[in-house]
Backbone bond lengths (Angstrom), bond angles and torsions (degrees), N, CA, C in turn:
res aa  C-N    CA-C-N  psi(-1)  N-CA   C-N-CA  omega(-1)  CA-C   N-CA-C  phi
1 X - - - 1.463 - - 1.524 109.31 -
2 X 1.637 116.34 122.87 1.204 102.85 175.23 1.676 116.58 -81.31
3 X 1.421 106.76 -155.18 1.741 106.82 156.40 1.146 123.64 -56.58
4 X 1.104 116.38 -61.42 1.542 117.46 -163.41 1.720 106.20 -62.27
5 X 1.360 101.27 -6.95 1.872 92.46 -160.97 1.382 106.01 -84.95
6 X 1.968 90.35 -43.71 1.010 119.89 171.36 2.172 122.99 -50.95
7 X 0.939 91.41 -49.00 1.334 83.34 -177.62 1.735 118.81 -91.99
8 X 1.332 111.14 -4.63 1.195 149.92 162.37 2.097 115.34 -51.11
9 X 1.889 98.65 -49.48 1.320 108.61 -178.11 0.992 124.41 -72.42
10 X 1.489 114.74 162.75 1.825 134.17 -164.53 1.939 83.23 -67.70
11 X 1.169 129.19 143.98 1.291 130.15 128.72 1.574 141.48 -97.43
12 X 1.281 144.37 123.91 0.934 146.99 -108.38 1.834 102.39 -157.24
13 X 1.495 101.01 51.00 1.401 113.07 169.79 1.997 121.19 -38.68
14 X 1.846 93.21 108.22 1.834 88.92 -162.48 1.617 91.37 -108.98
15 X 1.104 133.48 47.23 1.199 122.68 -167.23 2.271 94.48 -129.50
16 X 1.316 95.35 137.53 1.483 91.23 177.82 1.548 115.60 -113.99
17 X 1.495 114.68 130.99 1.467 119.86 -161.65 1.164 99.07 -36.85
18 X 1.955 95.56 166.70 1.529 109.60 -174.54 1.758 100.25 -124.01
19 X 1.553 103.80 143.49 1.945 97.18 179.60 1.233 93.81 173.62
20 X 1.058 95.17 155.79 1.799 113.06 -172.26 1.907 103.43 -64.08
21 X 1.211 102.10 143.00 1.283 107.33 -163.04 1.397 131.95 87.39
22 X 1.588 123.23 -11.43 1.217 124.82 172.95 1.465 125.37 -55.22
23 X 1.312 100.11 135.33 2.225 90.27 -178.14 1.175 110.11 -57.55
24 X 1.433 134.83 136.56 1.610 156.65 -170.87 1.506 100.47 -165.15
25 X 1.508 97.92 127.80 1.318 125.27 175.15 1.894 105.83 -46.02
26 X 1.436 96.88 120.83 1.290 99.20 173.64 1.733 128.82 -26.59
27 X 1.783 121.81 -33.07 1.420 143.43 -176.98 1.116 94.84 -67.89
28 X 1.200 149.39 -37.92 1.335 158.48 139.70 1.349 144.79 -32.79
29 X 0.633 119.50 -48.42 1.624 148.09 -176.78 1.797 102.50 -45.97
30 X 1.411 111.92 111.18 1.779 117.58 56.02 1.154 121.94 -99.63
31 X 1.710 103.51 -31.71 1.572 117.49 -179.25 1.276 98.76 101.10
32 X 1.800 129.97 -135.93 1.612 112.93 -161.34 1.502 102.15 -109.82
33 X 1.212 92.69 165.96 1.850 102.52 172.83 1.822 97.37 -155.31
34 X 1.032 95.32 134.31 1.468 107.29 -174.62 1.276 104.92 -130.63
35 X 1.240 118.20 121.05 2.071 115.92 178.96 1.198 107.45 -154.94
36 X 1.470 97.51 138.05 1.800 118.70 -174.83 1.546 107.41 -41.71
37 X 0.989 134.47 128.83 1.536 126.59 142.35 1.103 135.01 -101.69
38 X 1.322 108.65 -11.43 1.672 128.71 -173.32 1.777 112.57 -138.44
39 X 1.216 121.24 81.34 1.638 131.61 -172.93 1.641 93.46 -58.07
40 X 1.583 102.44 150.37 1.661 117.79 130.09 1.593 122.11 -69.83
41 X 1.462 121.98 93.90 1.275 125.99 -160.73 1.455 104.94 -103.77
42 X 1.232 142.67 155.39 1.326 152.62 154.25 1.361 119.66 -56.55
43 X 1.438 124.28 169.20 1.541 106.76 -179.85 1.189 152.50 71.72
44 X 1.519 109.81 -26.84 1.136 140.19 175.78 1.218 118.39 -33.48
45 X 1.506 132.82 162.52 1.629 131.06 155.62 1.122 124.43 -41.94
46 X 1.656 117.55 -28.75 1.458 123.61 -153.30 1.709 102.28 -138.18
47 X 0.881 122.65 164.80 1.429 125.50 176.75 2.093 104.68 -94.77
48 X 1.201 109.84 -25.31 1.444 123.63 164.69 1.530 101.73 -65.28
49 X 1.183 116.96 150.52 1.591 138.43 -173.11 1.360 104.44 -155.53
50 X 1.382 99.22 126.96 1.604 118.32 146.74 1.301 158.61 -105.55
51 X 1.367 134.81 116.49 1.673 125.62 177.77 1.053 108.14 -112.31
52 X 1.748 110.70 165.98 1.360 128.96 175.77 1.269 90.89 -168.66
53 X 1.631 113.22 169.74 1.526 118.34 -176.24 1.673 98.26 -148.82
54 X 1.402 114.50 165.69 1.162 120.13 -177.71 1.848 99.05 -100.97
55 X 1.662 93.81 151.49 1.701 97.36 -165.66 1.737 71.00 -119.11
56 X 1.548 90.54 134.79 1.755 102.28 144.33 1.315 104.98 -121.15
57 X 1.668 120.08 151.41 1.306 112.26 166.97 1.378 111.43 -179.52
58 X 1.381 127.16 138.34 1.240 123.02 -153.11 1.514 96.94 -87.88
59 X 1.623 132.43 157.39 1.445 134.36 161.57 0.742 122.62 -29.68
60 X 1.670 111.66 -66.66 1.665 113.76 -175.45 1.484 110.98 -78.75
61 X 1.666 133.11 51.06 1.637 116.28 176.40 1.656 77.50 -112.20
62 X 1.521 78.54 157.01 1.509 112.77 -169.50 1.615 132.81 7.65
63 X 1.095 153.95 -130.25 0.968 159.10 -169.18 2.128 109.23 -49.15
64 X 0.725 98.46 64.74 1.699 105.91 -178.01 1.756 120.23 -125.49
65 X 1.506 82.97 -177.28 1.580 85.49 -166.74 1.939 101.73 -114.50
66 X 1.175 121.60 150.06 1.243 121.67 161.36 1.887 115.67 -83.42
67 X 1.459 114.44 139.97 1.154 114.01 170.12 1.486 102.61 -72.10
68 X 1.445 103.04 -161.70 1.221 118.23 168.13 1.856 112.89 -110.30
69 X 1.201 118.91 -8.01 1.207 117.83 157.03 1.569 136.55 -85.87
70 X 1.124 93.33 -12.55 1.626 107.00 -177.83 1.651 119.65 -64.31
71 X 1.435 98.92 -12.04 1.779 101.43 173.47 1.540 93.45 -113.57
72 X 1.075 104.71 174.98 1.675 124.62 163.53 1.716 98.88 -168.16
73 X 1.641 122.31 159.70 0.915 168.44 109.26 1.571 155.17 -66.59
74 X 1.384 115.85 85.55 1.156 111.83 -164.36 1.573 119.82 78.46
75 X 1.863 104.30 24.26 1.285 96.84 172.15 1.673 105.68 91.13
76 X 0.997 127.45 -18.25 1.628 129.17 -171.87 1.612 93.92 -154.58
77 X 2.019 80.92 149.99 1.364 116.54 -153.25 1.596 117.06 -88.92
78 X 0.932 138.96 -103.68 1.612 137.32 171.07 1.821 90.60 -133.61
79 X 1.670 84.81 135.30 1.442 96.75 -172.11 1.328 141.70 77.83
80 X 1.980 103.59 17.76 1.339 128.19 -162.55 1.409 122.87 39.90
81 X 1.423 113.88 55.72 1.833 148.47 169.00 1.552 88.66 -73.63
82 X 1.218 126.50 103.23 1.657 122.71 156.73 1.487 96.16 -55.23
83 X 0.992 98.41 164.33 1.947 105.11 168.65 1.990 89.34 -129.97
84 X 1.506 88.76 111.18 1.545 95.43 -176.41 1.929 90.81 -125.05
85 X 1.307 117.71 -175.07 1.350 114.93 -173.29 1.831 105.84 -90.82
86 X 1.262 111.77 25.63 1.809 119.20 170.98 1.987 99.54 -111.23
87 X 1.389 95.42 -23.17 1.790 96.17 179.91 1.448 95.73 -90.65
88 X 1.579 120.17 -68.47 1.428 113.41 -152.19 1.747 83.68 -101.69
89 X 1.734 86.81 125.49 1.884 93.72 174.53 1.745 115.10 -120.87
90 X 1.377 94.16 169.14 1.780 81.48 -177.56 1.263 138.68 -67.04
91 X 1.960 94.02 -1.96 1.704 115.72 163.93 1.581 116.82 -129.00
92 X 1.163 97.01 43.58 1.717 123.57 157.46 1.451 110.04 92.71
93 X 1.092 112.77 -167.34 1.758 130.31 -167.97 1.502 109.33 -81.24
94 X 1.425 87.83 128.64 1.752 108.19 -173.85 1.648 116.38 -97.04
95 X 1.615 89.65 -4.50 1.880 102.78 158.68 1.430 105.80 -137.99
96 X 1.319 82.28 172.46 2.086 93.91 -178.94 1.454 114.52 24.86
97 X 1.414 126.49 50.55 1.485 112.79 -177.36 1.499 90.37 -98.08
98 X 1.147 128.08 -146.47 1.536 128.73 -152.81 1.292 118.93 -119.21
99 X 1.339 115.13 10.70 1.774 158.77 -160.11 1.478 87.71 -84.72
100 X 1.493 97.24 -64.61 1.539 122.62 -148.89 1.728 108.43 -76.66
101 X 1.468 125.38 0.70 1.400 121.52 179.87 1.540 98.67 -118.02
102 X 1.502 99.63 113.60 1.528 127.39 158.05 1.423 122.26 -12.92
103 X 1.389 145.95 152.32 1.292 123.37 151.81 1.620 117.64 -53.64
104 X 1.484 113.66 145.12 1.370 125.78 177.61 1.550 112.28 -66.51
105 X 0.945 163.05 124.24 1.386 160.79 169.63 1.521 109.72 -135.07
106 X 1.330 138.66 66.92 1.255 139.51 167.14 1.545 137.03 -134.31
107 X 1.332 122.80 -167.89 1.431 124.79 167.14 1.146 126.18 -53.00
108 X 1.317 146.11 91.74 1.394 130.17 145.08 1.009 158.51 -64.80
109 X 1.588 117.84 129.43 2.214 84.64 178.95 1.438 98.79 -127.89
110 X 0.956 111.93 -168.09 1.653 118.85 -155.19 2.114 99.16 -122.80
111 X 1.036 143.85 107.81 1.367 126.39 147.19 0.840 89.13 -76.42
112 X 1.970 100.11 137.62 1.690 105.32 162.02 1.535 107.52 -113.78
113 X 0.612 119.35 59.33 1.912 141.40 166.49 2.057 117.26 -10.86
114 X 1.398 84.26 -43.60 1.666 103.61 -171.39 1.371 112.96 -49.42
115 X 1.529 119.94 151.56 1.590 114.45 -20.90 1.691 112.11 -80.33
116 X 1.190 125.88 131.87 1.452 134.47 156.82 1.447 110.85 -151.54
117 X 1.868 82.89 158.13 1.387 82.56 -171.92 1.802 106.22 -117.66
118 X 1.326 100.41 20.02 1.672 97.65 175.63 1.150 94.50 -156.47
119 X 1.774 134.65 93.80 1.538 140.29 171.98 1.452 108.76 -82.23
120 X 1.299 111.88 108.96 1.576 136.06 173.51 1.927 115.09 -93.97
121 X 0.749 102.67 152.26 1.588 117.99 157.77 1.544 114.46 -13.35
122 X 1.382 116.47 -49.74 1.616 141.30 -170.97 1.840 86.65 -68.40
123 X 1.556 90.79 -92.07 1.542 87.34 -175.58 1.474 121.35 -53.20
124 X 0.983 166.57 -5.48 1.861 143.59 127.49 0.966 122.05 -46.36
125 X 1.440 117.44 -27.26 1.587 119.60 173.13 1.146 107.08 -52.51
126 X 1.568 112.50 -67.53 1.625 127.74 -171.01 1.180 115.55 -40.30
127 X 1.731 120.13 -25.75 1.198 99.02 177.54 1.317 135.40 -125.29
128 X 1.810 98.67 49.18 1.187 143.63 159.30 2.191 106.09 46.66
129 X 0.956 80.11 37.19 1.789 94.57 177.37 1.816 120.55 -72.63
130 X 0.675 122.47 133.04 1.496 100.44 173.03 1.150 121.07 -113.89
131 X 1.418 122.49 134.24 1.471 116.51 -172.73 1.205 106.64 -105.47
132 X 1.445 130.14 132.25 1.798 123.72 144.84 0.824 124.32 -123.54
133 X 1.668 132.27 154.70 1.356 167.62 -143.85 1.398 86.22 -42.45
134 X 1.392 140.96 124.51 1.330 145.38 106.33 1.760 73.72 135.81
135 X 1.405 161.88 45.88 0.996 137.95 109.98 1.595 119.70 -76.47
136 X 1.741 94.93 -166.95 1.595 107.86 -140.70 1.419 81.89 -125.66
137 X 1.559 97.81 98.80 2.367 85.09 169.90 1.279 106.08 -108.79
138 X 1.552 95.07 152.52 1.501 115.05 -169.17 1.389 112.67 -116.97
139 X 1.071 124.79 112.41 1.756 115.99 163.30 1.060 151.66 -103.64
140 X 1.117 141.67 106.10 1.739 153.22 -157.43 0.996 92.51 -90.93
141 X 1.714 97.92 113.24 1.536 125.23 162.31 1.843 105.36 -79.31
142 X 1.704 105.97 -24.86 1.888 97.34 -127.18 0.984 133.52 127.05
143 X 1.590 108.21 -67.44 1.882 122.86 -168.69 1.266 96.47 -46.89
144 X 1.664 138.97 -62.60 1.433 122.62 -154.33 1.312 106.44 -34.23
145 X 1.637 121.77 -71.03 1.904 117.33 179.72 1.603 114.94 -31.47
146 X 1.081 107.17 -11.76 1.216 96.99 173.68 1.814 127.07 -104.75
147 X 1.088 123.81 -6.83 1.643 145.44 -173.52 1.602 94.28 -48.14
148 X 1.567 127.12 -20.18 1.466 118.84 -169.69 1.376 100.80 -68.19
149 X 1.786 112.80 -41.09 1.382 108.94 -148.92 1.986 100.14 -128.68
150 X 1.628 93.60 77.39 1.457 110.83 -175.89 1.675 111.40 -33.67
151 X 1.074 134.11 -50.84 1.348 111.72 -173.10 1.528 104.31 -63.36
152 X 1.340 132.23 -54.25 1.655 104.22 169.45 1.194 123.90 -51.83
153 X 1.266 117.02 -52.07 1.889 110.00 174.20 1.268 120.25 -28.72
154 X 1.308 104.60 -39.65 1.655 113.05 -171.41 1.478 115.77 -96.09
155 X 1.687 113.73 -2.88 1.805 112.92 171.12 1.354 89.51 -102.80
156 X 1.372 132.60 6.33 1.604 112.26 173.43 2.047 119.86 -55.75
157 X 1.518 80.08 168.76 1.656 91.82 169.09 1.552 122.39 -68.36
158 X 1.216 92.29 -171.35 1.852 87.91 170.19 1.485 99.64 176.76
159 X 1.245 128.23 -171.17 1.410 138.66 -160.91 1.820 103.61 -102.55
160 X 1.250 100.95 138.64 1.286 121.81 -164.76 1.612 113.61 -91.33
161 X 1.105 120.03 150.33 1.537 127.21 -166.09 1.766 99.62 -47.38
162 X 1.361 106.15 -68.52 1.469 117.63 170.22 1.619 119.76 -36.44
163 X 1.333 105.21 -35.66 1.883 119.17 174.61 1.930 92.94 -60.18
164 X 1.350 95.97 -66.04 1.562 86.87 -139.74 1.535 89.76 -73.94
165 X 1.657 135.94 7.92 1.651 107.78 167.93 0.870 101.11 -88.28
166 X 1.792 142.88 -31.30 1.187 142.88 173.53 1.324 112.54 -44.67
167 X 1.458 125.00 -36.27 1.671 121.80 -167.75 2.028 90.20 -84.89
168 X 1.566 106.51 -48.38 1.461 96.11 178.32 1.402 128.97 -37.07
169 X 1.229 113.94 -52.77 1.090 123.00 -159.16 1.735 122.85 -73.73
170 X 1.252 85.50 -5.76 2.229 109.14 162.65 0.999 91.37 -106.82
171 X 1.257 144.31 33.25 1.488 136.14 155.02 1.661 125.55 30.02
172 X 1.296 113.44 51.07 1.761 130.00 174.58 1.597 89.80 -61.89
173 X 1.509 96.39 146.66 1.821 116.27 -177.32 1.810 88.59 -86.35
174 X 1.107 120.92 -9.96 1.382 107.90 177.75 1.560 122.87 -151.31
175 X 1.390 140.34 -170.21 1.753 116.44 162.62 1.663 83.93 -156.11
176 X 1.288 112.95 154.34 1.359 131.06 -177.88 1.561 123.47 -124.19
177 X 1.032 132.20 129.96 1.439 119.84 153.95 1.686 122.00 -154.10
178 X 1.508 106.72 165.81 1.301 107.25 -160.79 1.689 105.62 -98.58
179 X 1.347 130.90 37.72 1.453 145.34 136.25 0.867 131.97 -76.02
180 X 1.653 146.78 170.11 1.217 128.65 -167.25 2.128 115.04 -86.52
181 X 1.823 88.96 -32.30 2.130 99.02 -175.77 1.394 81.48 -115.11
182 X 1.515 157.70 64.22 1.016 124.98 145.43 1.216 133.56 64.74
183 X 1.871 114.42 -76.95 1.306 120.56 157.07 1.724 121.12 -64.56
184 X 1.626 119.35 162.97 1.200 123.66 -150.10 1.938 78.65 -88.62
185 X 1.313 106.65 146.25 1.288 122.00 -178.56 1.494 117.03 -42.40
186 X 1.154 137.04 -97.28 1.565 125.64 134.63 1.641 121.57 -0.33
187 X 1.043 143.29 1.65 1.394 141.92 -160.14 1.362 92.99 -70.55
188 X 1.292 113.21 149.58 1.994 119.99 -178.58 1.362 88.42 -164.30
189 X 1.349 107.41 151.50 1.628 125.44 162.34 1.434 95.08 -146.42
190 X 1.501 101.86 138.02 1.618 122.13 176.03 1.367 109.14 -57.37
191 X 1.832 115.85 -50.95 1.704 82.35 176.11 1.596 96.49 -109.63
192 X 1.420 148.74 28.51 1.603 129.26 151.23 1.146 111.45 -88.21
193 X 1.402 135.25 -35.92 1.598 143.64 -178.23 1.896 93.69 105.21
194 X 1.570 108.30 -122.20 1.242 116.55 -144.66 1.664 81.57 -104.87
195 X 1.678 89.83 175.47 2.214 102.98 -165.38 1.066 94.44 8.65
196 X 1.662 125.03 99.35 1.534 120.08 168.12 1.409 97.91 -104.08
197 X 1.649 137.68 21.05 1.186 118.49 167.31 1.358 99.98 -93.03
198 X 1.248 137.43 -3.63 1.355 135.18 -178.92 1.545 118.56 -91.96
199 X 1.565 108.86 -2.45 1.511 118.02 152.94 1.251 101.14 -104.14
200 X 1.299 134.07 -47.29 1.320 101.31 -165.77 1.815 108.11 -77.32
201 X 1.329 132.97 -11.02 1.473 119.43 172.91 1.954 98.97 -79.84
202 X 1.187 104.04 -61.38 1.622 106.59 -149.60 1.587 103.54 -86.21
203 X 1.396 128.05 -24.03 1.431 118.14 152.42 1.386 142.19 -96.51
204 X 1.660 118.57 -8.30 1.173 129.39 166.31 1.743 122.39 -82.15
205 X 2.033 94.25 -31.18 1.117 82.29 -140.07 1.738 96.55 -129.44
206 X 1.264 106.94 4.10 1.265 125.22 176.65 1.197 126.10 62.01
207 X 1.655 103.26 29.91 2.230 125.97 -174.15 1.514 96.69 -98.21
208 X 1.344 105.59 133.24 1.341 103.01 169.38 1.445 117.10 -96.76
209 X 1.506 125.70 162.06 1.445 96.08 -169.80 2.193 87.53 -119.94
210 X 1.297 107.39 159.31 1.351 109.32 150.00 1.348 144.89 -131.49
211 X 1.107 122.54 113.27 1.437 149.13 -137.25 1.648 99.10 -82.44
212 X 1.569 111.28 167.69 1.757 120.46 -172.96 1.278 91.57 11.39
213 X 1.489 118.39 108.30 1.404 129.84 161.05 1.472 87.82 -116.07
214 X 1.464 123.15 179.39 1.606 143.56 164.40 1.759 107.16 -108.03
215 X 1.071 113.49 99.67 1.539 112.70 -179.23 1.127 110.95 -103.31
216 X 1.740 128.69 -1.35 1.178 140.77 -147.82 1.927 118.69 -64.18
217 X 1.212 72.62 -45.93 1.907 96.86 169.80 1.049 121.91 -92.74
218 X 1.539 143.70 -10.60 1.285 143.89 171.21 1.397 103.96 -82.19
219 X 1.467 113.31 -8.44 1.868 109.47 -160.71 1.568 88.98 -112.25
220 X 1.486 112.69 -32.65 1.567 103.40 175.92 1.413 116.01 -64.00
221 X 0.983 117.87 -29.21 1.409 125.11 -169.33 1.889 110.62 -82.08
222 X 1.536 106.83 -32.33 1.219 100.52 172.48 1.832 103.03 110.51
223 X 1.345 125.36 20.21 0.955 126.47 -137.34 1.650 77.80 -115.71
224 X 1.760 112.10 120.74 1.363 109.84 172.09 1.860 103.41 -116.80
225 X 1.313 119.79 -38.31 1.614 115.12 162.00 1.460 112.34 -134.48
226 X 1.801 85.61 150.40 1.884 118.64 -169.06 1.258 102.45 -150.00
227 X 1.295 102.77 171.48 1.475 142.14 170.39 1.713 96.39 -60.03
228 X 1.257 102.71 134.20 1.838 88.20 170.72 1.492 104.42 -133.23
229 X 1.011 143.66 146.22 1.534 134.73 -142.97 1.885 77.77 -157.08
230 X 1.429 127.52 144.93 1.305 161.02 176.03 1.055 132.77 164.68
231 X 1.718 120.04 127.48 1.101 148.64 -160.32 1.166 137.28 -104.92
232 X 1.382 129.00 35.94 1.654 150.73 -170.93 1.844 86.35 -21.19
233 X 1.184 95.02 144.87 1.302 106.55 162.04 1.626 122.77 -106.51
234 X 1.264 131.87 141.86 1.358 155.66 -129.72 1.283 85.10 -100.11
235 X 1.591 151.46 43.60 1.074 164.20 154.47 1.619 120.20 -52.29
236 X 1.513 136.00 61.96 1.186 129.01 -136.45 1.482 105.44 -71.83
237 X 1.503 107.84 143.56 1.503 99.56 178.73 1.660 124.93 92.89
238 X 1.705 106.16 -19.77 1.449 116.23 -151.57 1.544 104.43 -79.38
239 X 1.277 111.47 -171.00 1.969 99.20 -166.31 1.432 77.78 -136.17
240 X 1.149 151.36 -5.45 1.504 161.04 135.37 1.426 132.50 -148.73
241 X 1.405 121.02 -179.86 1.385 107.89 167.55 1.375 105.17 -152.10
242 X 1.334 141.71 167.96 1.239 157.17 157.14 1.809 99.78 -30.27
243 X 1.249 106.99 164.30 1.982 109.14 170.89 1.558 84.04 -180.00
244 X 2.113 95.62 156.62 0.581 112.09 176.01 1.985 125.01 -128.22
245 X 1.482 100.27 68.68 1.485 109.93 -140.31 1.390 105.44 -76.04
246 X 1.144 111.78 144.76 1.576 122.95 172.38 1.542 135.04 -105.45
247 X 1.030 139.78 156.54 1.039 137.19 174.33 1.724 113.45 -118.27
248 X 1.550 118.23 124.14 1.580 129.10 162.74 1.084 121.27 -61.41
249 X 1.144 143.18 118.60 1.706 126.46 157.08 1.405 100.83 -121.17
């Protein structure tokens, strides 16, 4: 893509506002808090004024990315990483934390799944997408329309054990969806236990997934592949971070 094409393209903001009170998975929680520390005050020395506010906010609130350390299995991380107290420290991961993944710059495509509330193998098929090795798939359940009114956001669907080996196994550098865990709330596997797509993508298989995305407008539009642009933040040690990913058309 040159300039002109480039600055030329649809952009396709997938990121869903951030503010105190937003639905975030209970593992998470509080989620954000944002507060003044520094007013525009009257009176002052200067006729210039300044604010700023302090951000608290956990990794995983809303629109973010998973590291690759943030799961484990059996005690070890992706790529049989024990997690001993030289890996996981009391100021984060001394491998694969979220430091360590490049900016995203690739292919996207869109499953548009919606509405369901358990996307299997069957449904991605249906919607005849094709994935290859080192893109970024995304799947529309729905839930994003819903992020206003957190207790539904948070009984939504999500992708099924069987979904996410099916997406593994075309080996995407990443997987997306617009729910809060990806996996379907209830999700169980007899031998992974609970969100077992989050071992089988981010500890088997070395896919990261990204969680409450906004797909809302890429699906109205009809939009199944783009440009996908995301920006992990250089957070050393971190097990995820917030992003604000885009889509090219």
């Amino acid at each position: 893509m040159n300039l002109s094409e480039l600055l030329s393209a649809r952009v396709y903001d997938l990121e869903q506002p951030r503010h105190a009170g937003l639905p975030i998975h209970p593992a998470h929680e509080p989620g954000v808090s944002l507060t003044l520390h520094r007013r525009h005050e009257h009176g002052g020395a200067e006729r210039r004024t300044g604010a700023s506010a302090l951000l608290v906010m956990a990794e995983h609130t809303g629109t973010h990315i998973d590291a690759l350390c943030h799961q484990a299995y059996d005690g070890e991380l992706h790529g049989g990483v024990p997690v001993t107290p030289q890996i996981q420290t009391p100021t984060g991961f001394t491998e694969l934390g979220i430091d360590t993944v490049a900016p995203i710059v690739r292919r996207g495509v869109l499953f548009d799944c919606a509405p369901c509330e358990a996307v299997g193998p069957a449904e991605l098929e249906a919607c005849g997408v094709e994935v290859r090795e080192g893109d970024v798939a995304l799947v529309r359940l729905g839930s994003g329309a819903l992020f206003g009114d957190p207790e539904a956001y948070l009984s939504a669907g999500g992708v099924t054990a069987a979904g996410s080996r099916w997406l593994a196994e075309r080996r995407p550098f990443a997987v997306g969806a617009d729910n809060c865990a990806w996996d379907t709330i209830d999700g169980h596997d007899p031998d992974l236990g609970s969100i077992p797509g989050h071992t089988i993508l981010i500890v088997q298989s070395g896919i990261h997934i990204i969680e409450s995305l906004y797909l809302e407008e890429l699906a109205a539009d009809g939009v199944t592949e783009f440009g996908f642009v995301c920006l992990p933040l250089k957070l050393r040690g971190g097990t995820g971070c917030p992003v604000r990913p885009i889509a090219l058309v």
